[in-house]
N, C-alpha and C positions, 0 to 999 in steps of 0.2 A: 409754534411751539418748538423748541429747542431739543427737550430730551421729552423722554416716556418709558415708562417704566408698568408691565404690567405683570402683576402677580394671580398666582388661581390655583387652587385646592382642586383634587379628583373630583370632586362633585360640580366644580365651576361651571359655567358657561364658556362656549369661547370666548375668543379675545374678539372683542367688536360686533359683542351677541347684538343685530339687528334690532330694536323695537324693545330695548330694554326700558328698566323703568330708573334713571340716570338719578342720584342723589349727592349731593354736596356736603361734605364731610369737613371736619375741621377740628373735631372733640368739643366743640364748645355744646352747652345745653340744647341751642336752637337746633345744630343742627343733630343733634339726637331725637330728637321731638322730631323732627323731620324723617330722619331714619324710622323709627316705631311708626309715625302715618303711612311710609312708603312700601313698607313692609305687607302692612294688610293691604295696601295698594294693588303690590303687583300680584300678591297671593290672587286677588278676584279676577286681575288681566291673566293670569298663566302668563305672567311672564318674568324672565330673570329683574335683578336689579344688578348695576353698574356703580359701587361706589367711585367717588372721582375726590381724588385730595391735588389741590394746588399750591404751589408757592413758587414765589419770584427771586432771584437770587442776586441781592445786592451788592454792587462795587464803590470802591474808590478810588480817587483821585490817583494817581501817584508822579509825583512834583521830579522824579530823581532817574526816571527811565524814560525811553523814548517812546512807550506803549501811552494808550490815552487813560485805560482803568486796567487794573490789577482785580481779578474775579477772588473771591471770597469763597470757601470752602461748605460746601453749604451740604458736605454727609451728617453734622448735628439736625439740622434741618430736615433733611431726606428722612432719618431715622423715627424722627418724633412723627412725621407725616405716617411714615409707613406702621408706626405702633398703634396710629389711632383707625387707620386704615384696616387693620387684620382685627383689633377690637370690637369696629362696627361688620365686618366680613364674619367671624362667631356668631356673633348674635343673629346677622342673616340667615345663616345656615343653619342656626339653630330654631329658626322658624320654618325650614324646610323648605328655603326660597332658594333657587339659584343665583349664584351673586361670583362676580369680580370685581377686583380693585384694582383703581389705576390712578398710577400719580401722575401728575403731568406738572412739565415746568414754565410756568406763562402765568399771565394776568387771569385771575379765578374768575373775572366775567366772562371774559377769549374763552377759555377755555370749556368752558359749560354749555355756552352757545356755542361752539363747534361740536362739543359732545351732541348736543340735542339735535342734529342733522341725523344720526341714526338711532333717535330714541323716541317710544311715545308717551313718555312723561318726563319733566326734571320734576324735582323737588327739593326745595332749600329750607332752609331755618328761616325768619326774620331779622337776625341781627348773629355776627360772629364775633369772633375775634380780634384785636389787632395783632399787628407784629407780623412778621415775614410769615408765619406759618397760615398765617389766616386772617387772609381780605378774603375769605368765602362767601360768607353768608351778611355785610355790613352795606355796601350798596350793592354788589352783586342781586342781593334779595327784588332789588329793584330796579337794575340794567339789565337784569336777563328775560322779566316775565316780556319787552317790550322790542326784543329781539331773537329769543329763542323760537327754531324751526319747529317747535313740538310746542302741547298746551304746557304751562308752567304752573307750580302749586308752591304758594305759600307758604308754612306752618308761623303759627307765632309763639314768639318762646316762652307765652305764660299758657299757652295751650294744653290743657289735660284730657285725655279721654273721656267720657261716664262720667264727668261730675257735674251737679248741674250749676248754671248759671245765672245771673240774672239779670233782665231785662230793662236798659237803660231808660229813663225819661226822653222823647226826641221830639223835636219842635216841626217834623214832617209828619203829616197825618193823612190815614187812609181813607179814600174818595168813595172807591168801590172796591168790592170784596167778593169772588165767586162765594155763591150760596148764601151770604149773609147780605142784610141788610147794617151797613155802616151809621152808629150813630153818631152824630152830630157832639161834636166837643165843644168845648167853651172857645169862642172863639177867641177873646183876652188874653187865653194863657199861654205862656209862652212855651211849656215842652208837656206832653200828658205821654200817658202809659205805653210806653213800646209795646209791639204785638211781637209774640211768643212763637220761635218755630224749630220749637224741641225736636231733634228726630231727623231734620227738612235738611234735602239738598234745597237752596235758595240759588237764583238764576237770575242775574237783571240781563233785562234786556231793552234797546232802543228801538228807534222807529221801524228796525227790520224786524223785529216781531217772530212770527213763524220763520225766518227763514237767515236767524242769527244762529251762528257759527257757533256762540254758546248755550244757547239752548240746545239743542241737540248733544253736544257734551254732558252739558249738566243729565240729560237725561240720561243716559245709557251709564254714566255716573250712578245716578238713584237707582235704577234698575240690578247693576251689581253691589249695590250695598243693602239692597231690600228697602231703601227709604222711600218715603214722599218725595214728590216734586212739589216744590211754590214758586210760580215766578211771579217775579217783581218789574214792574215800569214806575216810573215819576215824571209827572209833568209841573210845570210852575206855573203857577199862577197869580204869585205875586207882584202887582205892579211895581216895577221898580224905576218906571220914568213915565215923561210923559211920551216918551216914544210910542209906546204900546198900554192904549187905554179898551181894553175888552169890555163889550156888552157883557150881557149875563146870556146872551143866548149865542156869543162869541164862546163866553166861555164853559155852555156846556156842550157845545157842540167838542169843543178839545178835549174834555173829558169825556164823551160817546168816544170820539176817536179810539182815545186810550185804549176805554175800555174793550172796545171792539176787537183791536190787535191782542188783546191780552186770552180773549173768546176765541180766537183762531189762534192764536200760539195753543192753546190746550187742545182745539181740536186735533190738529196736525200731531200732536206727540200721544194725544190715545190714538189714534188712528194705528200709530204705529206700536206702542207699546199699551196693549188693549189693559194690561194690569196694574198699571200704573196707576195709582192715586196722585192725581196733579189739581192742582190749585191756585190760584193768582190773586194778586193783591194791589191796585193801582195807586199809587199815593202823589199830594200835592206836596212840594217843600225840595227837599237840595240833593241830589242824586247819590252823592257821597256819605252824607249822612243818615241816607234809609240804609244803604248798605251796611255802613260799619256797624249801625245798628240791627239791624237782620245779623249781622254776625254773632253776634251777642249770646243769642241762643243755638245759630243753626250748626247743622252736624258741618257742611262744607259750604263756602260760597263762591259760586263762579260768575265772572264776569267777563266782559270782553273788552280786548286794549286798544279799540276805536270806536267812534262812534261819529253820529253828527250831530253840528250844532243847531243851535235854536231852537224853539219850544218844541219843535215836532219829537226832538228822542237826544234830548241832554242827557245819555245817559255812559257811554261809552267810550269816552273820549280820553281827556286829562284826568276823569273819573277816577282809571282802574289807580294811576299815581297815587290821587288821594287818598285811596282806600287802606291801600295796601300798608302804608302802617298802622297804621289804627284798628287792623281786622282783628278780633278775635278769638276766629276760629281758622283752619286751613282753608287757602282761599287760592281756587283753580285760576289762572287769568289765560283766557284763550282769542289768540290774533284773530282781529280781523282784519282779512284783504281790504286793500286800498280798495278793489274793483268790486268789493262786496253791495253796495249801493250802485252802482251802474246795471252791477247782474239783475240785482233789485227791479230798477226801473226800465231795463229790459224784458222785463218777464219770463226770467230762467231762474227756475225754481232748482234751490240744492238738494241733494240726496239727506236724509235724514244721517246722523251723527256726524256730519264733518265738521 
């Protein structure tokens, strides 16, 4: 980053406040919508927020001097950043959050993922602007959840608070269900009634089970918003070659699996949060699409930006990519280590919320 520019009100934070909760600014809708989620955000962490406005400053050519580009005057630019900058910095502080703004001059992906080294949240819109003032939030939304040093959150920009929603048709259907007994759908049909999760932090999770990076998020998540917990796994079972032709007692044994890990993911997070209402839901059909659809209804959805392949936990992989346009509602995406499955299969268990 070339320049830096930071601004702050008597009530601010300092400048480089540790463990803020970092948001992406640009005036466009999403990242408003992003702003108002980030807000109640860091209200429940006690912690400040960090607005961040980016823009690039374009040159040209020039045919008649001996320099290569001739820089372009880019105080219009500055100005309009720094207006939409102190707009969303009122409204912070008028929710009695602590808040600074910073503009930086660089590529708004660089820039956000450098901010997120001393932050523990970003938070973006889904979709920005164009034009110099604002690559924020247009692929940024999506180069950052898959490199940011902190968890990253979503918003999407037809996201409303408190209104209700409703629940799409999906061609993935649930196997097993804490406390309920799953009935039997028509097998013919191609998408039957999504299940409803008004209220619910929603959590997929893969074959690490209790000791995914995002579950533990997701919970202390639900526990500062007063919600439910539901986690989610999917397995497939659809034959799709003849590579892989399962019994019937092949293929519930994979479904015991499922549901087993899905039995200990709940144990391990009442253990630790005894008040939690947690509940899980194992479904058969496409990782991406129980998601988007869990999004539908739920209050937030997290997931994680790795996973592994093959039947054992399709779930976290190329997944979170999927997801992430199509999500509904504000949707956490939290890394996981490369060495997270070695930890696994060494049997070194992580501390609950990492």
């Amino acid at each position: 980053m070339s320049e830096q520019d930071r601004s702050h009100d008597a009530t601010s934070s300092p400048a480089g406040e540790p463990e803020a909760v970092v948001v992406g600014i640009d005036g466009s809708p999403p990242s408003r919508n992003a702003l108002n989620w980030a807000i109640q955000e860091a209200r429940s962490l006690g912690k400040p927020i960090r607005l961040v406005g980016a823009y690039t400053i374009p040159s040209v050519a020039a045919a008649a001097i001996d320099v290569s580009y001739v820089p372009i005057d880019d105080s219009a630019i500055r100005a309009s950043v720094t207006n939409t900058l102190k707009e969303a910095a009122a409204e912070v502080k008028a929710a009695g959050v602590p808040v600074e703004a910073v503009i930086e001059v660089g590529d708004a992906a660089g820039v956000l993922i450098d901010e997120s080294k001393s932050a523990c949240l970003t938070v973006v819109g889904s979709r920005g602007r164009g034009g110099f003032a604002g690559r924020l939030l247009g692929t940024v939304s999506s180069a950052l959840p898959a490199h940011s040093a902190c968890p990253t959150v979503v918003v999407p920009a037809s996201w409303q608070a408190d209104t209700e929603k409703p629940a799409h048709p999906t061609s993935s259907r649930p196997i097993r269900q804490d406390g309920f007994e799953v009935e039997e759908s028509d097998p013919d049909a191609e998408a039957v009634e999504g299940l409803r999760f008004d209220g619910k932090v929603v959590v997929g999770v893969d074959s690490l089970g209790a000791e995914s990076p995002a579950l533990w998020k997701a919970a202390r998540l639900a526990v500062r918003r007063g919600s439910p917990l539901h986690i989610v796994a999917v397995i497939t079972t659809t034959v799709i070659g003849p590579e892989w032709l399962p019994s019937t007692a092949d293929l519930e044994r994979l479904i015991n699996e499922g549901a087993d890990k899905l039995v200990v993911a709940k144990q391990r997070v009442k253990a630790e949060f005894p008040d939690l209402d947690v509940t899980w839901t194992l479904f058969d059909g496409q990782p991406a699409e129980v998601l988007v659809r869990a999004s539908d209804t739920a209050e937030v959805l997290v997931i994680g930006s790795r996973g592994r392949g093959g039947f054992a936990g399709l779930l976290l992989g190329s997944t979170s990519q999927s997801v992430l346009p199509y999500s509904q509602c504000p949707t956490m995406v939290v890394r996981v280590s490369r060495d997270a499955n070695k930890r696994r299969e060494d049997g070194e268990i992580p501390e609950p919320g990492l």
